[in-house]
N, C-alpha and C positions, 0 to 999 in steps of 0.2 A: 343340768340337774333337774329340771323342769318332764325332761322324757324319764327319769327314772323316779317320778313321783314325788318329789320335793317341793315343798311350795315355800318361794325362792322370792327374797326383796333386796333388792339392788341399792347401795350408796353410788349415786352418779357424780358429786363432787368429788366424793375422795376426801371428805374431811374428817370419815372413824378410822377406826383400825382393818374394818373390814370390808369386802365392795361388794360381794354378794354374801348371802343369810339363809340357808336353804334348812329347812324343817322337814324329815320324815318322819315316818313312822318308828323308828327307830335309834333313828340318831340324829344328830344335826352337825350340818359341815357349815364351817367359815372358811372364807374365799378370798384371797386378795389376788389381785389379777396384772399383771405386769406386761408392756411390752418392752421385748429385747431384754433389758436385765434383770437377772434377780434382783428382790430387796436386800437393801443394803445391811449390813449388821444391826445396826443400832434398831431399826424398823421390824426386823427380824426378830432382835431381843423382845420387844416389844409386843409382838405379835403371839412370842412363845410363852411370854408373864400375863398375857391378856385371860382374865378371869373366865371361865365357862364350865359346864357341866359335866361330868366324867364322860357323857355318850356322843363327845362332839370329838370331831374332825376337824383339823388345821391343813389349809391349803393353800400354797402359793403356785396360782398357774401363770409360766413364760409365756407370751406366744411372739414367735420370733416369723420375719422374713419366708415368705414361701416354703412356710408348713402347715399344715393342715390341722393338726392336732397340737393343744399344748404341751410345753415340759412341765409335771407335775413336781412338785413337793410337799413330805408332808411332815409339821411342822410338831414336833415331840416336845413336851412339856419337861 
């Protein structure tokens, strides 16, 4: 997010809803970042009721075993 002009702050415990915060010019995306599994329902529920501005973005990125890029989702209200 950081290469496409987002200026971007990281939760490293893992104790919000969300693990990166990235602000553009435009819009703002929330991030929760997983490896191997997606979140689980309930976290998921939670992630979809999580209050925010009409111009933001929900994303859950997989990143799995010997891939390169993550599996994106994007998390609809």
């Amino acid at each position: 997010m950081v290469g496409a002009s987002y200026a971007c702050t990281r939760a490293a415990a893992n104790l919000w809803a969300w693990d990166v915060i990235g602000i553009g010019s435009a819009d703002v995306v929330l991030l929760q970042a997983e490896t191997r599994d997606w979140t689980g329902e309930t976290e998921m529920e939670t992630l979809r009721l999580f209050p925010s501005p009409p111009n933001r973005r929900k994303l859950v990125h997989r990143r799995r075993d010997w891939r390169r890029q993550p599996d994106v989702k994007e998390i609809g209200t």
